[in-house]
C-alpha positions, 0 to 999 in steps of 0.5 A: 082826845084818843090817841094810839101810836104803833111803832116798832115795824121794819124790814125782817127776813122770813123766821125772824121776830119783831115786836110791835107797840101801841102807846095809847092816850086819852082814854081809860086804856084798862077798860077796854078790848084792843086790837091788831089789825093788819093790812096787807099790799093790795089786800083788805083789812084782816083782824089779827088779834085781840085782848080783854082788858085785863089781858086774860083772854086773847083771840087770834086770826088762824092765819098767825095762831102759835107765831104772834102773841098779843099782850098789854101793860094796862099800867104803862097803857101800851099794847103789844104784839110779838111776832115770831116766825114771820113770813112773806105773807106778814107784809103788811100795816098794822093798826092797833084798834080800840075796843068797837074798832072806832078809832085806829092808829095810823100803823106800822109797816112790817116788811118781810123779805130775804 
């Protein structure tokens, strides 16, 4: 069965960096689209990032655009998502997706604060 499991989330302060991986399973990782998305207290779901599935092309919401960089290694089947300068407003959950969004992990939580 497809399964997707995020960690590396955690508490860090404003300008600091983390580095968050999605081991996926059960399916043919290399042949898919795959996604961040995040989730922020009280707030609805926002699409972060996304990546093809050789990794040569990589779409960004404007709100992370030059900070976050979506990578993958289709040889190990895990997702990356390095985040760099985070900010208060990067609190959230986040949930790598495959492909048509139909299956999630169940997310990390990333808290940013002094």
């Amino acid at each position: 069965q497809v399964q997707l499991v995020e960690s590396g989330g955690g508490l860090v302060q404003p300008g600091g960096s983390l580095r968050l991986s999605c081991a996926a399973s059960g399916f043919t990782f290399s042949a898919y689209w795959m996604y961040w998305v995040r989730q922020a207290p009280g707030k609805g779901l926002e699409r972060v990032s996304g990546i093809n599935s050789g990794g040569s092309t990589t779409i960004y919401a404007d709100s992370v655009k030059g900070r976050f960089t979506i990578s993958r290694d289709n040889a190990e089947n895990t997702l990356y998502l390095e985040m760099n300068s985070l900010k208060s407003e990067d609190t959230a959950v986040y949930f790598c997706a495959r492909g048509g969004m139909e299956f999630w992990g169940k997310g990390t939580l990333v808290t940013v604060s002094p």
